[in-house]
C-alpha positions as CSV (number, residue, x, y, z in Angstrom):
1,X,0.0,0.0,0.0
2,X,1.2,3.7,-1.6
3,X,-0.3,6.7,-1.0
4,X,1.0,9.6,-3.6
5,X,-0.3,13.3,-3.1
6,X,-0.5,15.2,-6.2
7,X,-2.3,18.0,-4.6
8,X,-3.4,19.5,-0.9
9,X,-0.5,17.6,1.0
10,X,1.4,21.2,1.3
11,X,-1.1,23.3,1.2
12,X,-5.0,23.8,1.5
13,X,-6.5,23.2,-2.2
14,X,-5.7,20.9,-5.3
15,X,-6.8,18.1,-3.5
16,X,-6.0,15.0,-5.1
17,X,-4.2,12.2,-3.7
18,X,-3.8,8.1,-5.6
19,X,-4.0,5.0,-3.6
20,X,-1.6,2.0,-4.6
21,X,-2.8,-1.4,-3.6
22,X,-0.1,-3.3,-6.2
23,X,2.3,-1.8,-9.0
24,X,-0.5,-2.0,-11.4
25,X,-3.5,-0.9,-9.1
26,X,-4.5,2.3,-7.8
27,X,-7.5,4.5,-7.0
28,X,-7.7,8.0,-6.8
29,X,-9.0,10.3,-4.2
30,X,-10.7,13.9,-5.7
31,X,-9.1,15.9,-8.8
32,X,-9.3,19.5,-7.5
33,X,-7.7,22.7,-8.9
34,X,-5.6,25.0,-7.1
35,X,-6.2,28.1,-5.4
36,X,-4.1,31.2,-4.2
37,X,-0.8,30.5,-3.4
38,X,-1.1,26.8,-4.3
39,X,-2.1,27.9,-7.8
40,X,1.1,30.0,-8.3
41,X,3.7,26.9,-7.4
42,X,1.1,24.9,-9.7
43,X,0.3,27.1,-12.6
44,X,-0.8,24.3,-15.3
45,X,-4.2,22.6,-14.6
46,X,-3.2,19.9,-16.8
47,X,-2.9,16.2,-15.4
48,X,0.9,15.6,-15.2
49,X,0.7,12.2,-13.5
50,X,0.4,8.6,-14.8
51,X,-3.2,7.3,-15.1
52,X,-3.1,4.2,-16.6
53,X,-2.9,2.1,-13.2
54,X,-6.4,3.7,-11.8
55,X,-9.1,1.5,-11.3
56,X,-11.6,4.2,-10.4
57,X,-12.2,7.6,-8.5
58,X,-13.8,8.1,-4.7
59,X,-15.0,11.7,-5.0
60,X,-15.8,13.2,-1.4
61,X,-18.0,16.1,-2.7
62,X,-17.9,18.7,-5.4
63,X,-15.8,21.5,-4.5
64,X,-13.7,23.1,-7.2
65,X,-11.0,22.7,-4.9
66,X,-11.6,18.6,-4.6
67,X,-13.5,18.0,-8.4
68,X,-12.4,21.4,-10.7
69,X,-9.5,19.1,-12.4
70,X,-11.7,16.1,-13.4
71,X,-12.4,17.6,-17.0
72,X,-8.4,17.4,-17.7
73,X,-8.6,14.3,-15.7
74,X,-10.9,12.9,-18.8
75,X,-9.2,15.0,-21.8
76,X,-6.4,12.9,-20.6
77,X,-8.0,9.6,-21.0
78,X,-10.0,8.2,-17.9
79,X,-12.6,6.6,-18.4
80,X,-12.8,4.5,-15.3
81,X,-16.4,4.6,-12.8
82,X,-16.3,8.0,-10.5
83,X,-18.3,6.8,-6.8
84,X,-19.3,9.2,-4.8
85,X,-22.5,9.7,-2.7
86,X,-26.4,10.5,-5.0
87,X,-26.4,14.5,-3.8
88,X,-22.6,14.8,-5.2
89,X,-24.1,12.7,-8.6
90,X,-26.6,15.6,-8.9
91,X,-24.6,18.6,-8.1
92,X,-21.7,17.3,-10.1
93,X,-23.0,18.1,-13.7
94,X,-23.8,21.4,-12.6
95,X,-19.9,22.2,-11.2
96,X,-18.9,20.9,-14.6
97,X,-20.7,22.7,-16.9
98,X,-19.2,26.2,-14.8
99,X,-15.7,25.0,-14.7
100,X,-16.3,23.9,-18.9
101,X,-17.7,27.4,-19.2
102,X,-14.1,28.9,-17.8
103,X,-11.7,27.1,-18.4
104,X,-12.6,25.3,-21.8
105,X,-15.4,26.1,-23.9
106,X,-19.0,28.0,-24.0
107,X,-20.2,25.9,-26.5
108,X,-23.3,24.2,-25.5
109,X,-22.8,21.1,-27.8
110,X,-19.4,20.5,-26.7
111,X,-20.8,21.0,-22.8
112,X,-23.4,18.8,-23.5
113,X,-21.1,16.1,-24.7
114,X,-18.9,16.3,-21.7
115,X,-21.6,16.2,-19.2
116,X,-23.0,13.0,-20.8
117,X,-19.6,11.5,-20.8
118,X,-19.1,12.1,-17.5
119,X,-22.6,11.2,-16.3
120,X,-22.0,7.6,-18.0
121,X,-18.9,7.3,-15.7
122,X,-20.5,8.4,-12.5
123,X,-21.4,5.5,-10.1
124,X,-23.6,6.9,-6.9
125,X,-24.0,4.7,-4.1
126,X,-26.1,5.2,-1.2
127,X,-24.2,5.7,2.0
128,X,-23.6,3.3,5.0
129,X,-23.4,-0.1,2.5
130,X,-20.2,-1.7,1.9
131,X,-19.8,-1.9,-1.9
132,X,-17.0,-4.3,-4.0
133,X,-15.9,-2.1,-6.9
134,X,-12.8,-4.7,-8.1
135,X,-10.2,-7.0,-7.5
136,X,-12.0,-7.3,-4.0
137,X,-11.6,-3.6,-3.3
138,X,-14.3,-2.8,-1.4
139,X,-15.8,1.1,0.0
140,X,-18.3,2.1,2.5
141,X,-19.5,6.1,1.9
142,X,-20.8,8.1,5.3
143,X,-21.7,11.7,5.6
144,X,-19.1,13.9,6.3
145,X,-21.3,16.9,7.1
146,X,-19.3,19.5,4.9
147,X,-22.0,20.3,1.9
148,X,-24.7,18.3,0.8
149,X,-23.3,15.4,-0.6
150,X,-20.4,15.3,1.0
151,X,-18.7,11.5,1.8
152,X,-16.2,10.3,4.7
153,X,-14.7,6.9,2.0
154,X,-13.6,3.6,3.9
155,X,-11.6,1.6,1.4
156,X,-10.9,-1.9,2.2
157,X,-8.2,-3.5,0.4
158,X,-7.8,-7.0,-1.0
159,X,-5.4,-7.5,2.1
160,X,-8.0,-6.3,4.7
161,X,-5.6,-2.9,4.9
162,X,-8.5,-0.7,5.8
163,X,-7.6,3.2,4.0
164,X,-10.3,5.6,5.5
165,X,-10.0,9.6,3.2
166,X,-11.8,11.8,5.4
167,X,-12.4,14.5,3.0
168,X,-13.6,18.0,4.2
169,X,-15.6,17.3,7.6
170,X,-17.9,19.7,8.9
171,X,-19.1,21.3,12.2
172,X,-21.7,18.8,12.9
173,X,-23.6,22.2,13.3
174,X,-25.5,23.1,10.0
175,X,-28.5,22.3,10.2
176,X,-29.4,21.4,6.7
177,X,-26.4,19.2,7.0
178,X,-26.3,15.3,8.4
179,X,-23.5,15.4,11.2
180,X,-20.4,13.3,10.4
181,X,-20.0,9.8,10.9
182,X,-17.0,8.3,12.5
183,X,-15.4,5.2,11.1
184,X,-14.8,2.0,13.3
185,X,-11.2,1.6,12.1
186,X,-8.5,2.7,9.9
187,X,-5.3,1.3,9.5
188,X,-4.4,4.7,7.5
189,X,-6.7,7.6,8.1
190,X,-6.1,11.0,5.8
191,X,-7.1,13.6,7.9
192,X,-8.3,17.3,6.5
193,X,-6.5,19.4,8.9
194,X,-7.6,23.1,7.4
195,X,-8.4,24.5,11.0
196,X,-5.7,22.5,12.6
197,X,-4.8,25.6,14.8
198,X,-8.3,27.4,15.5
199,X,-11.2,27.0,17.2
200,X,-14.9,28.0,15.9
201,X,-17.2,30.4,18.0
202,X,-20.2,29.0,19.0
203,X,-23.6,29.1,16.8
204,X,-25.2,31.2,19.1
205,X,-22.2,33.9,18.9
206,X,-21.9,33.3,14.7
207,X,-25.7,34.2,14.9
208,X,-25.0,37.6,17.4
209,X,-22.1,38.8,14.7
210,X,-24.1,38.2,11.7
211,X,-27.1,39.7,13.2
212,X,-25.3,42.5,14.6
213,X,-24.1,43.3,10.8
214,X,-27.4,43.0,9.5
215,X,-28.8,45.1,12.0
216,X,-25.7,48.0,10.9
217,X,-27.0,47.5,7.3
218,X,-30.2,48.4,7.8
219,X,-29.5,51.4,10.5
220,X,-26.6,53.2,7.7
221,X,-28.6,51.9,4.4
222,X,-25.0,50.9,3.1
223,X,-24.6,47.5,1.1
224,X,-22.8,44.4,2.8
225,X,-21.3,42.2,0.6
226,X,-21.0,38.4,1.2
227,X,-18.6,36.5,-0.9
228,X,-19.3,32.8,-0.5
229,X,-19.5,29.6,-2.4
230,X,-22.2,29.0,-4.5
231,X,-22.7,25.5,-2.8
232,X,-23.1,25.1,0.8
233,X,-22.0,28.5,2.3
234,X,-24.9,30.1,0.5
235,X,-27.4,27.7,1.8
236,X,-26.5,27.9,5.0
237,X,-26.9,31.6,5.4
238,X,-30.3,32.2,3.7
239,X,-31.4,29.0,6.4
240,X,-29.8,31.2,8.9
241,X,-30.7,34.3,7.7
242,X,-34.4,33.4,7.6
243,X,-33.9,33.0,11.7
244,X,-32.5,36.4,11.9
245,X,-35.1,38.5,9.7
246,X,-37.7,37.0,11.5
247,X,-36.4,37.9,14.9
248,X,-35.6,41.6,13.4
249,X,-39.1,41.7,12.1
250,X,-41.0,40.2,15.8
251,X,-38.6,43.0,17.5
252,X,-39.8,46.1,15.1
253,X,-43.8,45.3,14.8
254,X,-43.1,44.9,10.8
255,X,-42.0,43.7,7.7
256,X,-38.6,44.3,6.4
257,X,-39.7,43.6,2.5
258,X,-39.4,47.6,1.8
259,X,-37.1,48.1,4.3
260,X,-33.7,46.3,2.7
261,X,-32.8,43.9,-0.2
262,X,-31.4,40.7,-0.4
263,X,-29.8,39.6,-3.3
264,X,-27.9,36.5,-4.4
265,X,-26.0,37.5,-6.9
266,X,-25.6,34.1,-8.4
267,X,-27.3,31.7,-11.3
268,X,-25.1,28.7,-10.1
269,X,-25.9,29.4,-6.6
270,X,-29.5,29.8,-7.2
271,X,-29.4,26.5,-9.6
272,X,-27.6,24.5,-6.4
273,X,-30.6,26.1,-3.6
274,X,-33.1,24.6,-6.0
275,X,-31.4,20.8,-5.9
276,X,-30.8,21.5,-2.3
277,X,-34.8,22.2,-2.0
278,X,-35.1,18.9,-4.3
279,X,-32.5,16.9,-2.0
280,X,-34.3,16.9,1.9
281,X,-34.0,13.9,2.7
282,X,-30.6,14.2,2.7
283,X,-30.9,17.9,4.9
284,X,-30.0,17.3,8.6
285,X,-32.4,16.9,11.4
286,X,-33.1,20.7,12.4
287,X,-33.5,21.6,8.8
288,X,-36.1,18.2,8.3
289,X,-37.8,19.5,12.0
290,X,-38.2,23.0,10.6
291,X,-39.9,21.6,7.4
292,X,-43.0,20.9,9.3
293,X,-44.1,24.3,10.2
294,X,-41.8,26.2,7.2
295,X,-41.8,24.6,4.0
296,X,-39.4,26.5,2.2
297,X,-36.5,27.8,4.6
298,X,-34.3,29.2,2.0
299,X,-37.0,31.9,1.0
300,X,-38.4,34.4,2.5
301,X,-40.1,37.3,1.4
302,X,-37.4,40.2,0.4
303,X,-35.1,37.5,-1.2
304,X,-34.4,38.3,-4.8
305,X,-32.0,36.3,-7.3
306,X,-30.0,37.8,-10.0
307,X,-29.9,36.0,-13.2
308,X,-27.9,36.7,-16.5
309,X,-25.0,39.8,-16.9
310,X,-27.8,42.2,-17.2
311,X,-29.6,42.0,-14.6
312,X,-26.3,42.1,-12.7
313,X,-25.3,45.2,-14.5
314,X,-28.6,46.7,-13.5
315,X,-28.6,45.5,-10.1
316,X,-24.8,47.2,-9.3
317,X,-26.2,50.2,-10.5
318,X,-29.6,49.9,-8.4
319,X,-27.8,49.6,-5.5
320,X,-25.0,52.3,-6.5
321,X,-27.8,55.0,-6.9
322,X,-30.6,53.7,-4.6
323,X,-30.5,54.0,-0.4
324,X,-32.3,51.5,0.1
325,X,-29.8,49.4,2.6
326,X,-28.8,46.0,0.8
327,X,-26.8,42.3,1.6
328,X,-25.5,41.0,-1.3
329,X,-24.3,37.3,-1.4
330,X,-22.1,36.4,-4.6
331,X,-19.7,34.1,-5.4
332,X,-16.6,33.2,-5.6
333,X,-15.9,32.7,-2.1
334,X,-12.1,34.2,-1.7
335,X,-12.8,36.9,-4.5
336,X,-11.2,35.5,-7.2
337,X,-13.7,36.0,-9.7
338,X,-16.7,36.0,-10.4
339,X,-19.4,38.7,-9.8
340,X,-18.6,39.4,-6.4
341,X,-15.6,41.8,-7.6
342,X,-18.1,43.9,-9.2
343,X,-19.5,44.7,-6.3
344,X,-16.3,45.3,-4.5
345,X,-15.4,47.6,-7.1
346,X,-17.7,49.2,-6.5
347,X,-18.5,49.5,-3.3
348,X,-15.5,48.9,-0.8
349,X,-14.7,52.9,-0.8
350,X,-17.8,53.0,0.8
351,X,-17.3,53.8,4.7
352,X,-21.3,51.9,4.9
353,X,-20.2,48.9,3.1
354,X,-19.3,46.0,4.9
355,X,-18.0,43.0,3.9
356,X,-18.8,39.5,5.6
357,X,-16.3,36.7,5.2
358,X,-17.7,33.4,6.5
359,X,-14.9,30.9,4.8
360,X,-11.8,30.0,4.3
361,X,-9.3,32.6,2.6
362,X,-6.4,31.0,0.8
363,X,-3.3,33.0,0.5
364,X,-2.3,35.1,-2.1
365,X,-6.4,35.7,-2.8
366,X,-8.2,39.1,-2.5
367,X,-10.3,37.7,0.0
368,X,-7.0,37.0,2.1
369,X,-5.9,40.2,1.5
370,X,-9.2,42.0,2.5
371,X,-9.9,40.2,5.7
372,X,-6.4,40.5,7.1
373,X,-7.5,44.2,7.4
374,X,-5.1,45.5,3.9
375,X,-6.2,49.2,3.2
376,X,-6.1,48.2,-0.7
377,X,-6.4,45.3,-2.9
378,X,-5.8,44.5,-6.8
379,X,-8.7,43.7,-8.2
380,X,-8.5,42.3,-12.5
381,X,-5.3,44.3,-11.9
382,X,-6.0,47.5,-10.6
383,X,-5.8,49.3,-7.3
384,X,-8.8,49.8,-5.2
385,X,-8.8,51.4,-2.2
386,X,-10.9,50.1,0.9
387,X,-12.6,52.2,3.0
388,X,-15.4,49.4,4.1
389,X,-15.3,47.5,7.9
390,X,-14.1,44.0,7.2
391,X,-16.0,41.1,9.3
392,X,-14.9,37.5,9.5
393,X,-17.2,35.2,10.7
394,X,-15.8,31.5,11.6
395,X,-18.6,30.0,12.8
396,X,-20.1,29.8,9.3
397,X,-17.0,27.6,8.1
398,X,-17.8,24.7,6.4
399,X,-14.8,22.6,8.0
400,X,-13.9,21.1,11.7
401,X,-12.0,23.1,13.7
402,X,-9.3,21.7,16.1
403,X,-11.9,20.2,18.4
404,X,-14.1,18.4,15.9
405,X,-11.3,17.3,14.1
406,X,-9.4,15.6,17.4
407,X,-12.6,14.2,18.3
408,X,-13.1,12.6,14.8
409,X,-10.3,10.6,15.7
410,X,-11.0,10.5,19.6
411,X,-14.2,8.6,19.0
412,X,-12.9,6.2,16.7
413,X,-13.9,3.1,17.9
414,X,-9.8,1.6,17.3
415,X,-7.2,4.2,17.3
416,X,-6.3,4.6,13.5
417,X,-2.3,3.0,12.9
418,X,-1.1,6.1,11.0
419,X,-2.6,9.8,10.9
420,X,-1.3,11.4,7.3
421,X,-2.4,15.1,7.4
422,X,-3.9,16.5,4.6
423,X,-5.7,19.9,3.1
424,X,-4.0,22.0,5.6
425,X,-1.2,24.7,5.7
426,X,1.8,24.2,7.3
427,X,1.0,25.7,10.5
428,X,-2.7,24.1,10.9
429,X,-1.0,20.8,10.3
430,X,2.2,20.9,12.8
431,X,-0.2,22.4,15.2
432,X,-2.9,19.2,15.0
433,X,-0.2,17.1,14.9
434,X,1.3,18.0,18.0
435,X,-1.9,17.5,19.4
436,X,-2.8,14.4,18.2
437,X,0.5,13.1,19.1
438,X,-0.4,13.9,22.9
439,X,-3.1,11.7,22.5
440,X,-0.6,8.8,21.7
441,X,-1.4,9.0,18.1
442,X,1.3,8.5,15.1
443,X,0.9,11.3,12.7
444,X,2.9,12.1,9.4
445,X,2.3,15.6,7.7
């Protein structure tokens, strides 16, 4: 047994990582691109690793970060069955088709072409069951609580070497979210390790801050911007932002609907909130509870969605000329691209604008440089001043901090053999280790 990193092993994205079980046998774990810093020292998206010993792929969830490589992945001639969990087969096409529309083509035939060829290779199974994929390989998929789809992979290997891939674990605290499941044994566990070094505020305190913005936005009518990922991070805070309008609402004695916009500045985003409303049984037990007396927790009543370039073009300048107070959430998530740099742009030399970060920044991204407190930014090139409060809200994170992720391992029913840390950077990763190592652990970054 061989495990070979070609992504995420010194640093946070890129994940992709190939299990050897034999000189001619080998599985591979996610195909992600890289981000930030990690894209610099990797600059070519291009697959520059063997592929003709894999057998198959085990993709966790859908990412860009953990799936945004898998159309070079096939231009380079796999053809082998992708498992993953039945949320991540839905989602997936949709990831696709945006990545296909960036970084390869805008041609609908072509897209369509892909996205059948990759829909013939996709192999969903239903989490919990122990499945034999070949050469009495066998996989077990639980929920790993990080967005909707999102898969913990046991691999068992023809020698009974038992390979658990944690992927990205969650909180445990979404609500529209299953909690993760811990796995009974590992004799090799790869561990996520992104928040290695920090610990999340509570729910009720990530609630207080984000209320506590909100409640600025309305009072100064300026425009908060919320750059988040299309999938997950946006679902999460319309579910939580439903809780927070209503409470705003029973406090005043009215309705908010003329009082301040929100606007999701996203047609991906949107697309993924609709298969999240088609995916419930898959939503977590809160969200599930909540569905008796609320039937559609990601509306409410001044939610507006923003579809093609126009209406984004007329939307910045509504908002530019308009004082009506506004929260915009747009993707990407660390400012990269995408339409959320129009609205910075625009707005963060704007004393009332305030921007809300609720993920993971990568380094060398705007979004690093803009929550770390930087007075400017470079934005397509260009110097823009900021003059807007920065807010960074942890709680929201989609991964385990250090506690969730040492009791991962903690309640384990056998202490794994070997810890290899993954997905983290250097600090977050020497950090955990020490820790786990205190626990009597053997860990390898």
């Amino acid at each position: 047994m061989k495990l070979v990193h070609h992504g995420a092993h010194e640093g946070v994205t890129g994940s992709c990582h190939q299990l050897f079980y034999g000189d001619k046998n080998s599985l591979l774990v996610d195909c992600g691109i890289f981000q930030g810093d990690d894209a610099k020292k990797h600059p070519s998206p291009e697959i520059e690793f063997p592929i003709d010993t894999l057998h198959a792929m085990l993709l966790t969830h859908v990412h860009i970060d953990h799936a945004g490589r898998i159309p070079y992945l096939l231009s380079a001639g796999f053809d082998k069955p992708i498992y993953c969990s039945h949320p991540t087969a839905r989602l997936l096409p949709l990831v696709m088709e945006d990545a296909l529309k960036i970084g390869f083509t805008r041609s609908r035939r072509l897209i369509e072409k892909f996205l059948h060829h990759i829909g013939k290779l996709l192999r969903p199974i239903d989490y919990h069951v122990w499945q034999t994929i070949q050469d009495g390989v066998r996989i077990r998929l639980s929920p790993a609580g990080h967005v909707l789809g999102s898969t913990i992979f046991e691999v068992e290997l023809p020698d009974k070497k038992r390979v658990v891939f944690s992927g990205d674990i969650g909180t445990g605290h979404d609500p529209l979210l299953k909690k993760p499941m811990f796995p009974d044994q590992a004799d090799l566990l790869v561990l996520e390790s992104t928040y290695g070094d920090k610990l999340h505020p509570s729910d009720a305190d990530r609630t207080k801050i984000l209320k506590r913005v909100l409640q600025r936005t309305l009072d100064d009518k300026g425009v908060t911007i919320i750059p988040a990922f299309s999938l997950g991070r946006t679902q999460a805070l319309l579910y939580e932002m439903n809780h927070i309008f209503e409470d705003l609402q029973a406090s005043a004695g009215r309705s908010l609907l003329k009082r301040v916009d929100v606007i999701v500045d996203s047609p991906l985003a949107s697309r993924f909130t609709q298969l999240y409303k088609e995916m419930k049984p898959y939503w977590g037990q809160e969200a599930q509870h909540l569905m008796q007396t609320d039937d559609q927790p990601l509306v409410f009543e001044n939610l507006t969605t923003v579809g093609d370039h126009r209406e984004h073009r007329d939307t910045l300048n509504y908002l530019d000329k308009s004082n009506l107070p506004a929260i915009v959430i747009a993707g990407s998530g660390m400012c990269t691209g995408g339409r959320v740099v129009n609205y910075l742009k625009r707005f963060l030399d704007r004393s009332t604008t305030d921007i809300v970060f609720v993920g993971y920044q990568a380094g060398g991204t705007p979004g690093n440089h803009l929550s770390r407190g930087s007075k400017w930014v470079r934005l397509d090139g260009r110097r823009y001043e900021v003059a807007a409060d920065m807010h960074r809200i942890s709680g929201y994170s989609a991964h385990a901090d250090q506690a969730d992720l040492i009791e991962f391992v903690s309640q384990m029913k056998q202490p794994p053999g070997e810890i290899r840390l993954v997905h983290g950077d250097y600090q977050p990763k020497r950090t955990l280790a020490e820790k786990l190592t205190q626990f009597g652990h053997s860990v390898s970054l």
